[in-house]
N, C-alpha and C positions, 0 to 999 in steps of 0.2 A: 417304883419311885417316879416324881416329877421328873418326865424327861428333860428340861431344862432348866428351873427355876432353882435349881440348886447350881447348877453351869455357873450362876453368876459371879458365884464367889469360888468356885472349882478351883482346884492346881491346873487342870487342862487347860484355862483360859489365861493363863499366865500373867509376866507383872502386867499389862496395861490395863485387864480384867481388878488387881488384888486395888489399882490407882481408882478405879470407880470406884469399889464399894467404898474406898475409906471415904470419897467424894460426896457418894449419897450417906456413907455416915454420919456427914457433918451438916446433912439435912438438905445440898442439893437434891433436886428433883434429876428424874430418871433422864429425861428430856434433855435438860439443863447439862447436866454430865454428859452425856452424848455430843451436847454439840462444842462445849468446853475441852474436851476430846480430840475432838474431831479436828478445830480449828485450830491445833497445836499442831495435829501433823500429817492436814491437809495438803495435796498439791495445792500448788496457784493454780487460782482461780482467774480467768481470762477476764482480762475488763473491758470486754468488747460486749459480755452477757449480760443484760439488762434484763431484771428480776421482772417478769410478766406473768398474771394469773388471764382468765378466762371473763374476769369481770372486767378488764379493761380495752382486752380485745382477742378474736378470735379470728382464724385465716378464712378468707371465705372469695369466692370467684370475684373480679373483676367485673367482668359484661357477660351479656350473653345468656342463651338457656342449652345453648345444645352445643356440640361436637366437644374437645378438646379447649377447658377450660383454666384461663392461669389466674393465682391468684394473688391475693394481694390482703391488706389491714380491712377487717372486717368489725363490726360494734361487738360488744362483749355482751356477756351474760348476767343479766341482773339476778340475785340472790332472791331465792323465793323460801319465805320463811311455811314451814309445815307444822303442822296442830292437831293431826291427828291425833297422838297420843300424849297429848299435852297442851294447855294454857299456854298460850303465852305473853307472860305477863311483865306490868309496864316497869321501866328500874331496872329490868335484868342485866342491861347490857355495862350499867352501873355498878353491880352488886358481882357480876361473876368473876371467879376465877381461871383459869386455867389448867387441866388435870392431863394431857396429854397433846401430844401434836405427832401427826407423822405424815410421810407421802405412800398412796400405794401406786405401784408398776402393776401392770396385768398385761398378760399376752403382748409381749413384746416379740416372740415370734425369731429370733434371730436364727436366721436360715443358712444352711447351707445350700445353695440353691444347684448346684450339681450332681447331689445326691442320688445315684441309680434307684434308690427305693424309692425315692419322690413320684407322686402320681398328678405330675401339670398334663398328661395327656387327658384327664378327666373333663378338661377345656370345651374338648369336642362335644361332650355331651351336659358341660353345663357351661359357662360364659367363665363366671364368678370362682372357678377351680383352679387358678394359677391368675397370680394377680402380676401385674407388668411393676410391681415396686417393689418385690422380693429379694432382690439384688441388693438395696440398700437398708436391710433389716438393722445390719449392726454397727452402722453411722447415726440409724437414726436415733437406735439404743444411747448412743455416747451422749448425742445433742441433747437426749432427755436429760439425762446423768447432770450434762453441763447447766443446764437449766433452776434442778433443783439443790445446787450447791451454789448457783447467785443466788436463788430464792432464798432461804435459810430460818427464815419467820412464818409462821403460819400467817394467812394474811386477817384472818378475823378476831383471835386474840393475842395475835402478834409472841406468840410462844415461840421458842426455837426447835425448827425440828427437829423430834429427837430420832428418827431412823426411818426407813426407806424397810416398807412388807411388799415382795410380789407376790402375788396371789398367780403362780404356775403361768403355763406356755411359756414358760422364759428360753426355750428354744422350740423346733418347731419337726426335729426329726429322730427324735430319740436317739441321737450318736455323742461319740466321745466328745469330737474338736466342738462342738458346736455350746458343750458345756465349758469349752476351754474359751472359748469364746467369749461368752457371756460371765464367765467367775471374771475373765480379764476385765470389762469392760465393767463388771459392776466395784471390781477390785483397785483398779488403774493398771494401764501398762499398754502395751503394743502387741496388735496381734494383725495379721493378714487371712481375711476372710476367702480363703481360696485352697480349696483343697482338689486333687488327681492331680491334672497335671500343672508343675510348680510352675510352668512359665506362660500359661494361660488360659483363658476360660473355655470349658467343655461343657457344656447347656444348653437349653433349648433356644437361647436367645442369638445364637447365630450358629444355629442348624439351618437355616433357610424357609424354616418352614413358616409360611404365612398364620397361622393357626397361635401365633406370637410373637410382640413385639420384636423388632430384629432391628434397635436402634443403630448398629454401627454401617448397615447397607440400606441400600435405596427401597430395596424390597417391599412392594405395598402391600405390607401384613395388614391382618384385621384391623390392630390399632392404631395402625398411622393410615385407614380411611377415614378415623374418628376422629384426625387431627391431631395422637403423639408425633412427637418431632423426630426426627433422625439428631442423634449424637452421636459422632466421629470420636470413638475413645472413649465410650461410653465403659465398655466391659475391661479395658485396661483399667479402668479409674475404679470399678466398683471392685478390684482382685486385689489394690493398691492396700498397704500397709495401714491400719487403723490405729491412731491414738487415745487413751481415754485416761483423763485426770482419774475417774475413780469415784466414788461417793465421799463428800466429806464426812456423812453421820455415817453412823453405823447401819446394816441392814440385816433384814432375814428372809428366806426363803419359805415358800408354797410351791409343792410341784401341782404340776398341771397335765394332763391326759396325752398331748404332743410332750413331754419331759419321759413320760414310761413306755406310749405305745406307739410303733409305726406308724406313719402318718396319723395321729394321735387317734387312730382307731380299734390297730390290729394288736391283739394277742401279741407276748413276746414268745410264744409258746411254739418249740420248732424252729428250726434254722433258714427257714426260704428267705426272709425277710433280710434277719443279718448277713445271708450270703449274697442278695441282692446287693444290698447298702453298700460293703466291703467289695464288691465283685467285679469285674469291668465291661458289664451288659448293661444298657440303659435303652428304656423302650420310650420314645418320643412322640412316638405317635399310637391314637388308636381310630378306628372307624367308628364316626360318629352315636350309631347303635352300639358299639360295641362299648365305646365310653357310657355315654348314660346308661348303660346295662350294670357297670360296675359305682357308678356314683348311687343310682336308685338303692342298689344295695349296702353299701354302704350307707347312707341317708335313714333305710330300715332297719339298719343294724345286721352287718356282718363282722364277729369279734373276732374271728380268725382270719379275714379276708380271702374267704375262700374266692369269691369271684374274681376277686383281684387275680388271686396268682390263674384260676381258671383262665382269665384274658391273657394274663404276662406267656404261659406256655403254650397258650394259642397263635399267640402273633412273634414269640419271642426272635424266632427268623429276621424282623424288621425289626432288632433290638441293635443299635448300633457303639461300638469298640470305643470305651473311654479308656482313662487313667482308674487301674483298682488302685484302694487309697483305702488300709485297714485303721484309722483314725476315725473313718466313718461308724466303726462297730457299735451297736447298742451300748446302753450303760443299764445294768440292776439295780433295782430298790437301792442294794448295799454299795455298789459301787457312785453310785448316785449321791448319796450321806459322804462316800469315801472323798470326793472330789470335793463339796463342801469345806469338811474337815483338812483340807490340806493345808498348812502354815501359807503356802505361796498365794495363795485366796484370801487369806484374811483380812487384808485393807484395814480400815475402821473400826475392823469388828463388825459381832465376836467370832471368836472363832466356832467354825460349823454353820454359821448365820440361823443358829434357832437348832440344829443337829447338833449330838453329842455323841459321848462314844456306845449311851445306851441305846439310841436308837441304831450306829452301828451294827452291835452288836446283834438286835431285835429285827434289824432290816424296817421293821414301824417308821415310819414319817411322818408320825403326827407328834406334837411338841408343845408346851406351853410355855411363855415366859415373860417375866417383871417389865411390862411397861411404868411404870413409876407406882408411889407410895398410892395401895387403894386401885387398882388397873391393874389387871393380868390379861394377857393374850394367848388365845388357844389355836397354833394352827393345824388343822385337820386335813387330811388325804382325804381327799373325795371320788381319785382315780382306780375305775375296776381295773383292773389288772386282768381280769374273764377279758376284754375288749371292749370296742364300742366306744365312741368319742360323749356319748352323756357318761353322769358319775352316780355314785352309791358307797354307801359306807356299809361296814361287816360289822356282825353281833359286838365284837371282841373293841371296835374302834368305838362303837354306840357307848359301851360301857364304859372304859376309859374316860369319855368325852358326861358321863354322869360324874363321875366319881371325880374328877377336875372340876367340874362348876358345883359339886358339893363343897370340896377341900378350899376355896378359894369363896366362900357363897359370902364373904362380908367384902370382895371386891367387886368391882365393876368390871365386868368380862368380855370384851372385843373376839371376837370369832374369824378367822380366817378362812377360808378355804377357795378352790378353782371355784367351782361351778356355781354357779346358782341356785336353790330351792329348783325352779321350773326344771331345772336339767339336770336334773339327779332322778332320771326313770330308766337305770338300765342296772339290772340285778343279775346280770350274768356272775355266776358261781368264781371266786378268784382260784386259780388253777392249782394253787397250794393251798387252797382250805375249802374243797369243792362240797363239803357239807353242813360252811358255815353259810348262813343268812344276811342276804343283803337288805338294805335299807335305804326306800329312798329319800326323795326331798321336804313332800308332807310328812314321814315318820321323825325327819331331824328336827323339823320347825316345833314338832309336839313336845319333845326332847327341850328345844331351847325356853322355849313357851314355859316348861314350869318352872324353870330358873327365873327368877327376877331381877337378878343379878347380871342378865346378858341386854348393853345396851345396843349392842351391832352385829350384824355379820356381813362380814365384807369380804367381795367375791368379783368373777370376770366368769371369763370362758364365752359368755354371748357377745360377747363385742359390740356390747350393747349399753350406753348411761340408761339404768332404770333402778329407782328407790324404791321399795315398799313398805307400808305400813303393818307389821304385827301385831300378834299381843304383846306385848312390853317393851317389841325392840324393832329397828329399822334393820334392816335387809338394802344393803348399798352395791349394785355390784355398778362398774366400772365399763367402759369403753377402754374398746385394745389399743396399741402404741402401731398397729400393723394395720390396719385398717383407716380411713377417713372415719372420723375427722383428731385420731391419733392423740391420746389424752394418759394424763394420768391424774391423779386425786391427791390435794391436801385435806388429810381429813383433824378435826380440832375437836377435841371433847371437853366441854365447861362445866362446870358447877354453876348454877343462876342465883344459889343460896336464899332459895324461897320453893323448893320441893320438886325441883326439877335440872333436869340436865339438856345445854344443847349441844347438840352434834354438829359441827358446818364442814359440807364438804363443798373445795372450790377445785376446778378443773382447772388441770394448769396442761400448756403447749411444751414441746421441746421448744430448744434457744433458739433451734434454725429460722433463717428470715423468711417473712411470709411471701415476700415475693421472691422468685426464684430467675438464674440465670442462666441460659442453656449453655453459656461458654464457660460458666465458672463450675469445673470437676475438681475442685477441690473437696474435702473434708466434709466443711461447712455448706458448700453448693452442693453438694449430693445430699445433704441431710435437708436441705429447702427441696430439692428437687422429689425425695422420698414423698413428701409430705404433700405434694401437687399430682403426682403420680395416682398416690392414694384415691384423692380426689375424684378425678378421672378415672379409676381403674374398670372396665366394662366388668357389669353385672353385678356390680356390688350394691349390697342392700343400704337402700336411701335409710332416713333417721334415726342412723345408730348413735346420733348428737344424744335421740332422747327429749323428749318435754321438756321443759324451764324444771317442773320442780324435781325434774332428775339431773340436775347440773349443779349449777351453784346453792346451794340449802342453807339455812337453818333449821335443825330436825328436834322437833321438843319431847320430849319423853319426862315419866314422872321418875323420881332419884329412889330408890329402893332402897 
């Protein structure tokens, strides 16, 4: 059966689910109901956030070309209209309709950053292996949240958004809180981003060690040669209690590679890992060689992380006495769906955000569902479970993902998933079905290729803006919420009603201000501060912005 597209009208989704369909009965669009929904019994909305896309302005440095950069209101991104796979002809902007609206989140990353299985000692032998803004992963989560609940319109045919897809890494360590974390913040509520010990922070940020930011002492770490600042209260302020209104649309979920595996690399297969996580050893440090020893391999593909634990119980002597803190524990495929499914999550809807109780049941995390009259969405599991931070899909998902774009071939079919086409080359065997066949990124595109019915597939994991042109269909994948220059996507689908469909996707910023203030630890000053940090953070890969025509678009395709 449809794993979700029957959900819609399910007993499980109860009255506020049975108040939609009669809605779209009466010939509301999908969209339309979502946000009519939504705006009944949404928190308030802060009127201090000022609805801003990426075309009117984007945060960008102040002065200067080197050391520790602050920033400030930078010019926006002009829409760059695409033709690859389509005319684009004159009247359209006249003539079209509007057939969906949503936002997509990708790798928003929200860390526990104390975490004994976390590998920031990888630093020594690569720069870019622990980033100094990790701390404020799940402030900066909310600022998004708050962002696109002033936004509320798509800004190019002015449609209401009808819900909010992440496309996976929605956390960053495969543990329990971390999912409780993020169900809150994408749910609304209060949660405190601080887990071992309850009265204060235990991490590598004031261990002493110069090898990392150590903003609350004088300490001339690496990064405050480059000109990070010292902040007094820094690490009391990022442990501090978080608030988050919550999504006003509804949302759904895509897991991502950091959501199932270890450091979104290793196997869950064997206990070293979850008894690190949960454990009270935490190794801080490693010897330069010995670091890039276990990054190169990892880089090459280690799905069990044998090097890893080879280094942890080489050096584990120098592993130093935290808070154990069994909250940290992995989550399964199932318990994964189960956290979803939980009523206290629900927010806006729906409930399971794209999970039901058959995929429960299946442990499968791939799902389709009714984005409006003519529109279905397919979101696919693209994480091996074998290990390995690229993805691949099994015999059993390929087929699934035919037999959905057959059943639906008179709709227009939006495709989900983490990865992108390029990084789907690891075919490691899934450990519960180690004689089914993986498939990588060239065998899905062949796949979506003869459906004509598929206008997108929209994805992350590179932390990268980059569009591509298909056969039939655009390939969209996204820039992460954790990295510079920290984005997420309104994407818009039209009818031109002259043989063709446009796609616009425009980058939109969290709400936080673009200039930041070193005394203001609030909320909102941590969430600018994230996003400056970002910035600056040493070894990070310059133009993950991406080309013009992977930012703001107009994407032309022909209508099938």
């Amino acid at each position: 059966m449809d794993a979700s597209l029957d959900a819609t009208t399910g007993s499980i989704m109860g009255p506020a689910l049975g108040r939609r369909a009669f809605l779209l009965a009466s010939g509301m669009t999908a969209s339309g109901v979502a946000l009519e929904m939504a705006l009944s019994s949404a928190p308030a909305i802060s009127s201090t956030v000022t609805p801003s896309t990426t075309v009117h302005t984007v945060a960008g440095p102040r002065h200067g070309t080197g050391g520790y950069r602050r920033l400030s209101d930078g010019p926006g991104w002009r829409r760059v209209t695409r033709t690859e796979l389509a005319e684009a002809k004159k009247g359209r902007a006249d003539r079209r309709t509007a057939l969906a609206c949503f936002v997509q989140f990708t790798d928003l990353h929200i860390t526990d950053v104390q975490n004994p299985q976390r590998y920031e000692f990888l630093r020594a032998g690569d720069t870019g292996s622990w980033r100094p803004q990790e701390a404020l992963t799940a402030v900066g989560a909310v600022s998004l949240i708050e962002q696109v609940n002033a936004l509320r319109y798509g800004p190019a045919t002015r449609a209401p958004i009808g819900f909010v897809m992440t496309t996976g890494d929605n956390t960053d360590n495969n543990s329990r809180i971390e999912m409780e974390w993020f169900l809150t913040a994408m749910t609304g509520g209060r949660f405190t981003p601080n887990t071992g010990d309850p009265g204060g922070y235990e991490g590598v940020q004031n261990s002493g060690l110069g090898l990392y930011w150590q903003p609350d002492s004088g300490k001339r770490d690496v990064d405050k040669r480059v000109g990070f600042p010292r902040l007094d209260g820094f690490l009391e302020a990022v442990i501090r209690e978080v608030s988050s209104p919550g999504l006003a649309v509804p949302w759904y979920s895509t897991v991502g590679n950091h959501d199932q595996l270890f450091g979104g690399a290793y196997s869950t297969a064997g206990g070293f890992f979850a008894d690190l996580a949960t454990g009270s050893r935490k190794l801080f440090a490693l010897p330069a060689s010995e670091a890039g020893a276990v990054y190169q391999a990892l880089r090459r593909g280690d799905p069990t992380g044998a090097r890893f634990r080879t280094a942890w119980k080489r050096y584990k002597g120098k592993a130093r006495t935290v808070t154990a803190d069994e909250r940290r524990a992995p989550l399964s495929p199932h318990a994964y769906i189960a956290a979803h499914l939980d009523p206290a999550y629900t927010g806006s809807g729906p409930v399971g955000h794209g999970y039901t109780r058959d995929n429960l049941d299946s442990g499968r995390l791939d799902y389709s569902f009714r984005i409006a009259d003519g529109v279905v969405g397919i979101s696919l599991d693209t994480t091996d479970r074998g290990g390995d931070y690229r993805g691949s899909v099994g015999t059993r998902q390929l087929a699934w993902l035919e037999r959905t774009l057959k059943t639906h071939a008179d709709d227009t079919a939006l495709i989900f998933s983490h990865h992108p086409s390029w990084a789907m080359t690891n075919l490691a065997p899934h450990p519960a079905r180690p004689h089914e066949k993986r498939h990588g990124g060239q065998e899905l595109l062949a796949v979506l290729s003869k459906h004509g019915n598929v206008a997108a597939w929209v994805n992350g994991h590179s932390h990268l803006n980059k569009i591509v042109a298909h056969h039939g269909f655009w390939e969209v994948s996204t820039a992460s919420h954790v990295d510079y220059p920290q984005l997420a996507r309104v994407v818009e689908l039209a009818d031109n009603h002259d043989g063709t469909l446009s796609l616009f996707t425009t980058l939109v910023e969290s709400a936080a201000p673009h200039r930041t203030d070193f005394t203001d630890l609030s909320q909102s000053g941590l969430a600018a501060l994230y996003r400056e940090l970002s910035f600056n953070s040493p070894g990070m890969r310059s133009g993950l912005a991406g080309l013009p025509g992977d930012r703001n678009t107009e994407l032309l395709l022909k209508r099938r």
